[in-house]
ZALUMMI-97865 format. One record per residue (C-alpha): x, y, z. Coordinates in pm, whole numbers, plus 50000, padded with zeros to 5 digits. Example, Ala and Ser with C-alpha at 12.3 -4.5 7.8 and 13.67 -1.06 7.14 Angstrom:
2
+-------+-------+-------+
:  east : north :    up :
+-------+-------+-------+
: 51230 : 49550 : 50780 :
: 51367 : 49894 : 50714 :
+-------+-------+-------+
This chain:
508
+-------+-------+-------+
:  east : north :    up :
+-------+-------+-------+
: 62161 : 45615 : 12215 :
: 62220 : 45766 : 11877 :
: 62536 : 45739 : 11653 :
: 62716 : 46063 : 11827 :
: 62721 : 45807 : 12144 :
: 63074 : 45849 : 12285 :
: 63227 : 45498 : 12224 :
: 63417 : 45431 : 12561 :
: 63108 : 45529 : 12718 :
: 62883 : 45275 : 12571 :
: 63213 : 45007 : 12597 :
: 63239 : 45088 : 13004 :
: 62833 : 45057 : 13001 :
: 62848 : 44712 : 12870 :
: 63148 : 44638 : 13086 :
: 62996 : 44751 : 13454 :
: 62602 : 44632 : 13326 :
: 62816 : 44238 : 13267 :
: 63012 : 44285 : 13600 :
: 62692 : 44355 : 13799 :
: 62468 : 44128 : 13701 :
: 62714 : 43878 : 13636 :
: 62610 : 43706 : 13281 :
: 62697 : 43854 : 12925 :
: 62411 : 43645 : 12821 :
: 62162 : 43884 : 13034 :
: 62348 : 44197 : 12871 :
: 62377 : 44086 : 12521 :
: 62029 : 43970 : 12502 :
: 61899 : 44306 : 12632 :
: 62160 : 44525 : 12393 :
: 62028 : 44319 : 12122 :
: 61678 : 44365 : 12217 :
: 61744 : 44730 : 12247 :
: 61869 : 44703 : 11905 :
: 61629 : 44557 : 11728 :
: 61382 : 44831 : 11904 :
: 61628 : 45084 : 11768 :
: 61675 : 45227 : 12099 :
: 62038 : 45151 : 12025 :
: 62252 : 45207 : 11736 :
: 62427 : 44927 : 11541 :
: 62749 : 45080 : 11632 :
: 62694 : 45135 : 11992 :
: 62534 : 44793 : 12070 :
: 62850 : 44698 : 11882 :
: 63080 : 44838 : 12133 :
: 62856 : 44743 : 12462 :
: 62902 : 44377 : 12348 :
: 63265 : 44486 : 12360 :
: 63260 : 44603 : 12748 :
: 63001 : 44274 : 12791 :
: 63286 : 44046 : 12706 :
: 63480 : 44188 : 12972 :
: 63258 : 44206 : 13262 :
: 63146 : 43850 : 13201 :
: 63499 : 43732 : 13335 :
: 63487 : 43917 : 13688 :
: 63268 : 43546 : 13794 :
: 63513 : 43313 : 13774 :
: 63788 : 43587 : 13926 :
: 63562 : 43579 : 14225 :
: 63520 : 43221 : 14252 :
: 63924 : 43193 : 14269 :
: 63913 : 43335 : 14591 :
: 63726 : 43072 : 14735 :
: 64038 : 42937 : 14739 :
: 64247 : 43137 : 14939 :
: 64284 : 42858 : 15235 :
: 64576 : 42738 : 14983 :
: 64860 : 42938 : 14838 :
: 64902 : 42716 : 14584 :
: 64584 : 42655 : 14443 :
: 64494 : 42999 : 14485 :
: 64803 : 43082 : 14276 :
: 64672 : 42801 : 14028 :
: 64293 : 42857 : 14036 :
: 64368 : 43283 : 14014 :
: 64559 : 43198 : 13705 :
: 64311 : 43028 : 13558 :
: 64073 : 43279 : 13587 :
: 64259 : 43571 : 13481 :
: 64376 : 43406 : 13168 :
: 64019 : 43441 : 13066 :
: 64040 : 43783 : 13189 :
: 64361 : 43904 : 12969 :
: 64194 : 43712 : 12673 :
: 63926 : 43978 : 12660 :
: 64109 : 44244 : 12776 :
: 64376 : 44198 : 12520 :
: 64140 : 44117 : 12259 :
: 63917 : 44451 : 12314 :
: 64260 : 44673 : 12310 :
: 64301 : 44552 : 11957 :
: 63915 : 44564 : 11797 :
: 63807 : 44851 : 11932 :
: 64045 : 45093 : 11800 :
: 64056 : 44863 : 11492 :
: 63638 : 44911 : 11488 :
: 63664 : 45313 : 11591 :
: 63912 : 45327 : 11279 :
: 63777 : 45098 : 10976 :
: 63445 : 44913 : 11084 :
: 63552 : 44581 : 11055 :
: 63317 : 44400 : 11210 :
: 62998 : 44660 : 11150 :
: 63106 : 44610 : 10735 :
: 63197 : 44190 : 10784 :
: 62849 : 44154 : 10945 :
: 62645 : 44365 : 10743 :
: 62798 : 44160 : 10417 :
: 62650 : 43896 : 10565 :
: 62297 : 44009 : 10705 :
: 61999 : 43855 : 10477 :
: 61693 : 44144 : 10368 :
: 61529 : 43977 : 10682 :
: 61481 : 43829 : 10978 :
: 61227 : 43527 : 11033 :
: 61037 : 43514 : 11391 :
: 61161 : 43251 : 11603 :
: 61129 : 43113 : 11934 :
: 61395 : 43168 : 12231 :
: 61566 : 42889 : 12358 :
: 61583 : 42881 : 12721 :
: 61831 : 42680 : 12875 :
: 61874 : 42369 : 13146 :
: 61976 : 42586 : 13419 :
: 61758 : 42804 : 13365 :
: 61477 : 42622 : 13394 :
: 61583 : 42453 : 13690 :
: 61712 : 42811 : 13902 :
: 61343 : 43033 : 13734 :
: 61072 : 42878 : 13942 :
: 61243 : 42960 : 14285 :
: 61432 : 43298 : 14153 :
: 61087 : 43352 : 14026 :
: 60883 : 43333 : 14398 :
: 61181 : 43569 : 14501 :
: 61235 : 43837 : 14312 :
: 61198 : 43968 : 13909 :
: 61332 : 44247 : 13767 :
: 61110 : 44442 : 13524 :
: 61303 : 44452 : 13191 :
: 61041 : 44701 : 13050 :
: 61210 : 44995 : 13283 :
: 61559 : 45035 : 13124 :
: 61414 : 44987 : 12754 :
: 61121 : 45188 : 12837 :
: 61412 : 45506 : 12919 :
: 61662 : 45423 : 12669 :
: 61349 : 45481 : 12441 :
: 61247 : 45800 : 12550 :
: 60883 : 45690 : 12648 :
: 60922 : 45773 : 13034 :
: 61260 : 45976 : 13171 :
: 61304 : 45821 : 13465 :
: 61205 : 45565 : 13728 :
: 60936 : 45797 : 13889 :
: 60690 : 45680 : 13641 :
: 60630 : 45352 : 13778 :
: 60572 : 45438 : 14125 :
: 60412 : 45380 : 14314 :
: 60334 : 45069 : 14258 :
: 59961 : 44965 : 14211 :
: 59768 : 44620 : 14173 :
: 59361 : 44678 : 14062 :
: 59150 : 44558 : 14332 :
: 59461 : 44503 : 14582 :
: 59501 : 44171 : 14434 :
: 59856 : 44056 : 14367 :
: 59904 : 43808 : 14088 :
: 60011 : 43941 : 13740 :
: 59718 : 43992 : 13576 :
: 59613 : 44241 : 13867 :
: 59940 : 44393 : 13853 :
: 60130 : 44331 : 13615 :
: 59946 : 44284 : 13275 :
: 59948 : 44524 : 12984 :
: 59742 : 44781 : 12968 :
: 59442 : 44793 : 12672 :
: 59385 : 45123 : 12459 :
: 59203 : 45350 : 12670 :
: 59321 : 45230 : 12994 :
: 59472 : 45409 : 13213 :
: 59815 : 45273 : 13434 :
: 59769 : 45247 : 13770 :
: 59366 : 45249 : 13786 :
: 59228 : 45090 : 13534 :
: 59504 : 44831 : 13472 :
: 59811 : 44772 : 13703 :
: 60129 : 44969 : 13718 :
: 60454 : 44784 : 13854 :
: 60849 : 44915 : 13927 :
: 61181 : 44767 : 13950 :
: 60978 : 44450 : 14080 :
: 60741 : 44253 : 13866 :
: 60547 : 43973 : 13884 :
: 60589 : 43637 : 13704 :
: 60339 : 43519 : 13485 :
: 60350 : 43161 : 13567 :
: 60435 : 43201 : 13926 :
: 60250 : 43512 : 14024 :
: 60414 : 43776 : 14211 :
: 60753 : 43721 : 14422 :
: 60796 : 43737 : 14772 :
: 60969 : 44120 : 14738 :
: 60709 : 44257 : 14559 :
: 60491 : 44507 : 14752 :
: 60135 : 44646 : 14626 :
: 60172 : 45034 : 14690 :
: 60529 : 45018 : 14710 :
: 60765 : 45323 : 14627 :
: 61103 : 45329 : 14446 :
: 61311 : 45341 : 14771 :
: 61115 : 45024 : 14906 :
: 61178 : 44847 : 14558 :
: 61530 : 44960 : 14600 :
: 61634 : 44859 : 14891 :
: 61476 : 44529 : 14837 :
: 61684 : 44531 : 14537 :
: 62000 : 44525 : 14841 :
: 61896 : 44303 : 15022 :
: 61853 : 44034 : 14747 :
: 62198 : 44151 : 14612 :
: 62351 : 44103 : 14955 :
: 62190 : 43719 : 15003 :
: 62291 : 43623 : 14645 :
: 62679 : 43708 : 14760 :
: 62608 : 43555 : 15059 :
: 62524 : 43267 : 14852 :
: 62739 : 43277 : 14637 :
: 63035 : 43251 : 14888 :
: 62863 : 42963 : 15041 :
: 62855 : 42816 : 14769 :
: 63206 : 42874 : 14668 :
: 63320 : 42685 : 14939 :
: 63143 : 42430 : 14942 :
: 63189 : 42343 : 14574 :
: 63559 : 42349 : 14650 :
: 63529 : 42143 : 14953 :
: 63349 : 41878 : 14758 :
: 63640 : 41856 : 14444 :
: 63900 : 41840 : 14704 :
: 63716 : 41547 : 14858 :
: 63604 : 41408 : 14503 :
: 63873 : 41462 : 14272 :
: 64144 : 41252 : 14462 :
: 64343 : 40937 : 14308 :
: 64211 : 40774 : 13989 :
: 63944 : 41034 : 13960 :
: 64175 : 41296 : 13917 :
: 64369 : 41122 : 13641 :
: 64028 : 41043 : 13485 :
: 63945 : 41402 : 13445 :
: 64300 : 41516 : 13365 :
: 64309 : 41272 : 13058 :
: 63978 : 41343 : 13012 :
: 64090 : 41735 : 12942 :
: 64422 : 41696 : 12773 :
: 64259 : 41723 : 12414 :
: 64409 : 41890 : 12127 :
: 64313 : 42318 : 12192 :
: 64069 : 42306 : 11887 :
: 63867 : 41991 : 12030 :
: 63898 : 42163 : 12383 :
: 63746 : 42503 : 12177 :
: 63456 : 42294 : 12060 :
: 63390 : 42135 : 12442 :
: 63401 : 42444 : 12555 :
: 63172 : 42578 : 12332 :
: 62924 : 42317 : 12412 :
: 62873 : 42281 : 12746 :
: 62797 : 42694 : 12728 :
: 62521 : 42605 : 12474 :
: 62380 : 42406 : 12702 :
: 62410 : 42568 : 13030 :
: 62335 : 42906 : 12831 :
: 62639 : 43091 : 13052 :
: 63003 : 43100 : 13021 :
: 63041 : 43245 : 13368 :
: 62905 : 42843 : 13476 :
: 63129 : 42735 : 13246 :
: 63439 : 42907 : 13360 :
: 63352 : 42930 : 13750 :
: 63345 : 42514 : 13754 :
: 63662 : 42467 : 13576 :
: 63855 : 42706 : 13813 :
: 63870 : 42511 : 14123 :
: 63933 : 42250 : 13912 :
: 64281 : 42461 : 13762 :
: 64317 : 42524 : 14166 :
: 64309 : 42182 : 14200 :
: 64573 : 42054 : 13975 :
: 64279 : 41863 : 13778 :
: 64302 : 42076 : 13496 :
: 64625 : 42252 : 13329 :
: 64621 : 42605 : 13271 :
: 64723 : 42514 : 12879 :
: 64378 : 42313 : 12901 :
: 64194 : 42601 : 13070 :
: 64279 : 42855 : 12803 :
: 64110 : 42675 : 12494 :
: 63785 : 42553 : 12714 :
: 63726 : 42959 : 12829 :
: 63784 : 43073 : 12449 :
: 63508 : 42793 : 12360 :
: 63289 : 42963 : 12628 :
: 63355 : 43295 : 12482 :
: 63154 : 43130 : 12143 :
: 62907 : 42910 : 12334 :
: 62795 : 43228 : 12486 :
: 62744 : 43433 : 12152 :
: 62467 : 43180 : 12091 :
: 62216 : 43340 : 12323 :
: 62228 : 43662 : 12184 :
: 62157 : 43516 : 11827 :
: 61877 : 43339 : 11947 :
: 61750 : 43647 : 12070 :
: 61803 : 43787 : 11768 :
: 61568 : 43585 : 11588 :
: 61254 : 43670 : 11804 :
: 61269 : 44001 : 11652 :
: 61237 : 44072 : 11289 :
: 61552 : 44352 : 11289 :
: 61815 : 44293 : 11051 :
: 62024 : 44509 : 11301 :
: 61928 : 44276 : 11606 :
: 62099 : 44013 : 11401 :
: 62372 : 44234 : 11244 :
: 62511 : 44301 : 11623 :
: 62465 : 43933 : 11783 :
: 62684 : 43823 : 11483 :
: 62932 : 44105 : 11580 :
: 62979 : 43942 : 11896 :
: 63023 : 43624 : 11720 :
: 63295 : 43741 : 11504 :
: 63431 : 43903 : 11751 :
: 63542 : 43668 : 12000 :
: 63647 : 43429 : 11652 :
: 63868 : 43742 : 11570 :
: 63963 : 43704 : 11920 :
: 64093 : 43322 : 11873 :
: 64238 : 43360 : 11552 :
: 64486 : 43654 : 11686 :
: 64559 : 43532 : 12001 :
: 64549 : 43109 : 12018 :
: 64732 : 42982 : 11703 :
: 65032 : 43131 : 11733 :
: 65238 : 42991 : 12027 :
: 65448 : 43316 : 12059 :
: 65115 : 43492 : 12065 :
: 64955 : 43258 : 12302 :
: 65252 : 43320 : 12566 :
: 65105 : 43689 : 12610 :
: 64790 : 43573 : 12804 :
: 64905 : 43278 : 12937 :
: 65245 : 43441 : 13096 :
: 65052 : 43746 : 13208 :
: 64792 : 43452 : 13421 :
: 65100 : 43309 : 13551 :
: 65276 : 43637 : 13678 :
: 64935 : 43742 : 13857 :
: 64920 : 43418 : 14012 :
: 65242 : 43410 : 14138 :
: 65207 : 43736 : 14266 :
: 64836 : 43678 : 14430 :
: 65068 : 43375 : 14645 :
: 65282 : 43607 : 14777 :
: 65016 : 43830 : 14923 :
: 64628 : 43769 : 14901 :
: 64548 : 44074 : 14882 :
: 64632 : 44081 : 14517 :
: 64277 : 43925 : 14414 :
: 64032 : 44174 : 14557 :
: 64255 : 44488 : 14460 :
: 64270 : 44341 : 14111 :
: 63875 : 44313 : 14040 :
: 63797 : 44660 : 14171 :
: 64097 : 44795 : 13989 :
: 64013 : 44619 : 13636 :
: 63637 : 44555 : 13638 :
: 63522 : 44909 : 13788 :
: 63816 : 45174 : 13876 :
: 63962 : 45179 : 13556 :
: 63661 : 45180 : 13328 :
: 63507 : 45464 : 13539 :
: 63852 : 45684 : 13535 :
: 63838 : 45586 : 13133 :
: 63510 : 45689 : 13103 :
: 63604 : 46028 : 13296 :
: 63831 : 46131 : 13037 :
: 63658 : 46031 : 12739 :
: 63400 : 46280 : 12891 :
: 63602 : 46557 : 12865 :
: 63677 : 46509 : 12490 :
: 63251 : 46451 : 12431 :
: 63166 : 46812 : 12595 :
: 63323 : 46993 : 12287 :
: 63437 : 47249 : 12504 :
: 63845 : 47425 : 12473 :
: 63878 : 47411 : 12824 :
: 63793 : 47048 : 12884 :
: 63933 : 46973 : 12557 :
: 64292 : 47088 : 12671 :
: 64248 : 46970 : 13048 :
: 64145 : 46597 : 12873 :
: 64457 : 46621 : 12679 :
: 64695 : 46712 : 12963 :
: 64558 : 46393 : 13146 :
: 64584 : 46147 : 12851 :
: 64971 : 46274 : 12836 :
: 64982 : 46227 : 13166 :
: 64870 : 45893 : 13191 :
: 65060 : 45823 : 12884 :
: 65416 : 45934 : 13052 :
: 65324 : 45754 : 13369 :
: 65229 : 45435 : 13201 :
: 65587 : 45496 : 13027 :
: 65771 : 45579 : 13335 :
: 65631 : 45233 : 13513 :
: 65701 : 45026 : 13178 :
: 66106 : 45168 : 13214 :
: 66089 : 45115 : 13573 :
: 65972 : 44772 : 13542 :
: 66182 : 44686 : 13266 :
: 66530 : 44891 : 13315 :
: 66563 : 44965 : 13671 :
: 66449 : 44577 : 13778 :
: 66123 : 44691 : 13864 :
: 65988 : 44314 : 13871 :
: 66197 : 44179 : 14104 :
: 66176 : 44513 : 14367 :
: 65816 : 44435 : 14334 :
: 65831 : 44055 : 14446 :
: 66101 : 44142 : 14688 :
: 65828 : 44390 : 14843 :
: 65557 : 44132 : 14878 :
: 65796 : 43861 : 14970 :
: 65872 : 44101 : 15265 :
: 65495 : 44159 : 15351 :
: 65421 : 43779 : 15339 :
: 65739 : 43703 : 15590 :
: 65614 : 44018 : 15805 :
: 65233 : 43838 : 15792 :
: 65398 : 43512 : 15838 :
: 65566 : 43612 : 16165 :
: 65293 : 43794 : 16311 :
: 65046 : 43525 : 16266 :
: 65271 : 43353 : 16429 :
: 65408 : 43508 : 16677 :
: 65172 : 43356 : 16975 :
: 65268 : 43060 : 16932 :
: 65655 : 43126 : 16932 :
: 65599 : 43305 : 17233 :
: 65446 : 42992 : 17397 :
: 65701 : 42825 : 17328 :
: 65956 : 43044 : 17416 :
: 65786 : 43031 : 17759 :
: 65818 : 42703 : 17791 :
: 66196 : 42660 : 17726 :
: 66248 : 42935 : 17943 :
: 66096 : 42749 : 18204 :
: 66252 : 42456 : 18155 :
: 66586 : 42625 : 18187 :
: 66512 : 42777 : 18494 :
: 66390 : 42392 : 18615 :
: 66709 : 42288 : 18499 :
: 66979 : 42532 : 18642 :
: 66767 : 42580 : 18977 :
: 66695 : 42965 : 18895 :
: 66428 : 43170 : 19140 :
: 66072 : 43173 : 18966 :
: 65904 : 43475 : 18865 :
: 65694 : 43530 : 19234 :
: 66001 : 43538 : 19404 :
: 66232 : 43777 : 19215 :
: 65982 : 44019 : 19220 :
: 65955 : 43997 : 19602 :
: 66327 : 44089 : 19623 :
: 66299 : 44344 : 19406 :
: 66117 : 44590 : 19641 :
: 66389 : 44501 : 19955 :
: 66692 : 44576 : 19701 :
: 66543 : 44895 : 19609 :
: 66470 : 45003 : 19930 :
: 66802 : 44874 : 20017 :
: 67005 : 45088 : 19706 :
: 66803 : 45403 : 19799 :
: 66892 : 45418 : 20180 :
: 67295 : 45316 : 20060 :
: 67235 : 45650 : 19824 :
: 67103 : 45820 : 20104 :
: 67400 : 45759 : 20316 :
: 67649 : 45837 : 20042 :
: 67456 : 46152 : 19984 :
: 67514 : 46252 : 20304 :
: 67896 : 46170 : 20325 :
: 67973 : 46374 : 20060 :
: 67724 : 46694 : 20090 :
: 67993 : 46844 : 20384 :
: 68293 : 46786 : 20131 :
: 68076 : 46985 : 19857 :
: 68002 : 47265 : 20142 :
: 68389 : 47305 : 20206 :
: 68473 : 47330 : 19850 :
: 68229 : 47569 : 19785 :
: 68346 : 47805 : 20107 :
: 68718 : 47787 : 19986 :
+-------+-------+-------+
């Protein structure tokens, strides 16, 4: 990726690459990695740690819908989520044009860069070194593959297969190990794919000698598939425990504990993400926590925007393993660019409404119908980007004809955007909105419970009929046959009487 690299493209990159793998500490250590290999430009990486930011928020959004038992904590523990959410959504609508147009942050960092860059060792952190031995034995993903391409020293994944381990031994150094000058891959020294083995704990339980890229993918699934499983497990159970734990003096503990002064709560935030190495930890505990009442969503906002910093510190550690002035240059870019964040959204109370009203109204909303959460992180965290990065496209080609279709789409999307702003604003939108999902909720409401008003409708009925001495059921409908048979021979009859009277009136 070069300097022409289209900017949205490389901003929805980062975004979906966060939102998949679910840590911005992942992504930003591999853009800056990438960087300091110059597979990347400064200005690209720049705008991937952009989309990163983003994506790194769609954890804790999914964790407040392990609380959807409760209306009201799911309205609290949504809102405390998506305040995170807005943060960096707000905060990229402002940069990113601001860094398209001047450079801010490229030209702040780059004043600040030293002529270079001592080795260093990376820091790995508690969690880490608890989850690695057993993520280890199950699965590894070969970083090598995606900076291999980006590079340009293999074009795609076909390279690697299939998969080969000298002597059909599998352990790394049969499999995995580099290859020596004059060696060649997949004979003289081993050649893995997707999968790789672990040099302190050998190779994982998905890895296959002689595998091929579909086997490596759709082990790949599967393991994506148990970690949601997983993760939902999880979910719940974590909730079930605070709701258990966090009652009485416990909960008064913690919510003292929390109401700090928003710079202090900043710096705890910031913290605890150094040392778990992951604001998506960080954020995904202290949402139930907002569910449960524990924590105020005033509280919530500062902690996430520490976690936002805490999390900046991975990608400068990784930084110093390489000796690239530009690996730094970038991982202080996403320093300065969350701080930019703070300092234009948090001290200003009138500015620090805008996220924290926008958390509330999605909340309040995702209580009257729960369908609200799951349509929100496919909407924000992958429709959008893609549709965003569809239209950029069309700009990138050069060409008149998508030049002109790209422009009748952006005014377009810029008239519809206007037409649901007026609508929202001027024609009461907002409250034809709630009065819809009001409407759905009472239409759930009733249907879920409409067996059991029908059981007890049953039984009143039946005790009115004990009470005023009415038939049962059996035997009404044994004197229903009699009185039809009865009413159809009386028709008969009457039939009959009158057919002559018909017959004389038609002769006259």
């Amino acid at each position: 990726m070069g300097e022409n690299v289209n900017p949205v493209a490389a901003l929805v990159i980062g975004e979906l690459a966060t939102a998949l793998v679910q840590s911005s500490s992942t992504t930003t250590s591999i853009i800056v990695s990438l960087v300091g290999s110059d597979a990347v430009s400064i200005n690209t990486g720049i705008y991937m740690i952009m989309g990163a930011n983003i994506g790194t928020s769609v954890t804790n959004t999914i964790v407040a819908m392990g609380q959807m038992a409760d209306g009201s904590q799911l309205e609290r523990a949504f809102a405390g989520a998506t305040v995170h959410d807005l943060f960096n959504l707000l905060t990229v609508s402002v940069l990113f044009p601001l860094e398209l147009i001047t450079g801010y942050l490229f030209r702040l960092t780059r004043a600040m860069l030293p002529s270079s860059v001592a080795d260093g060792d990376s820091w790995e952190g508690p969690i880490k070194k608890i989850v690695a031995p057993l993520a280890g034995r199950v699965i590894k993903a070969n970083k090598n593959v995606i900076k291999d391409i980006s590079t340009g020293k293999v074009e795609n994944c076909d390279a690697y297969y299939p998969v080969s381990c000298v002597g059909g031994i599998e352990d790394y150094k049969s499999c995995a190990s580099s290859c020596k000058d004059g060696q060649e891959k997949g004979i003289d020294c081993g050649r893995v794919g997707l999968i790789t083995c672990d040099k302190n704990y050998g190779c994982p339980a998905f890895f296959q000698n002689g595998a091929t890229k579909q086997d490596d993918t759709i082990a790949g699934g599967v393991c994506l598939v148990l970690s949601l499983f997983f993760l939902l497990i999880c979910l719940m159970g974590l909730v079930n425990v605070l709701q258990r734990g966090l009652m009485g003096m416990s909960t008064r503990i913690i919510y003292k504990a929390t109401n700090v002064p928003g710079v202090v709560a900043i710096v705890l935030g910031a913290a605890v993400t150094l040392l778990v190495q992951s604001s998506s930890i960080t954020t995904s505990v202290l949402t139930p926590l907002v569910g449960l009442g524990v924590i105020q969503l005033e509280q919530m906002f500062p902690l996430t925007l520490g976690a936002n910093i805490g999390t900046t510190i991975t990608g400068l550690l990784a930084s110093l393993v390489s000796d690239s002035v530009s690996a730094l240059q970038v991982a202080l870019c996403h320093l300065f660019f969350n701080i930019s964040g703070i300092i234009i959204w948090y001290p200003l109370p009138f500015m620090r409404k805008v996220p924290l009203n926008g958390a509330r109204e999605l909340g309040k909303w995702t209580r009257r119908s729960k369908l609200i959460p799951p349509i929100y992180i496919i909407a924000v965290f992958f429709v959008f980007p893609l549709l965003l990065l569809g239209i950029s496209e069309l700009f990138v080609q050069k060409k008149v004809g998508w030049t002109v279709m790209g422009t009748i789409i952006v005014i377009a999307v810029i008239l519809g955007i206007a037409r649901v702003v007026w609508w929202w604003k001027r024609q009461d939108g907002r409250a034809k909105f709630i009065a819809s999902l009001d409407k759905r909720s009472a239409r759930n409401a009733t249907l879920s419970s409409l067996p059991e008003d029908m059981q007890y409708l049953k039984s009143k009925v039946a005790q009115l009929a004990e009470h005023t001495g009415l038939p049962e059921d059996e035997e009404v409908d044994e004197e229903k046959p009699e009185l039809s048979q009865e009413g159809t021979d009386d028709s008969a009859e009457g039939y009959a009487a009158v057919a002559p009277v018909d017959a004389g009136h038609s002769k006259a």
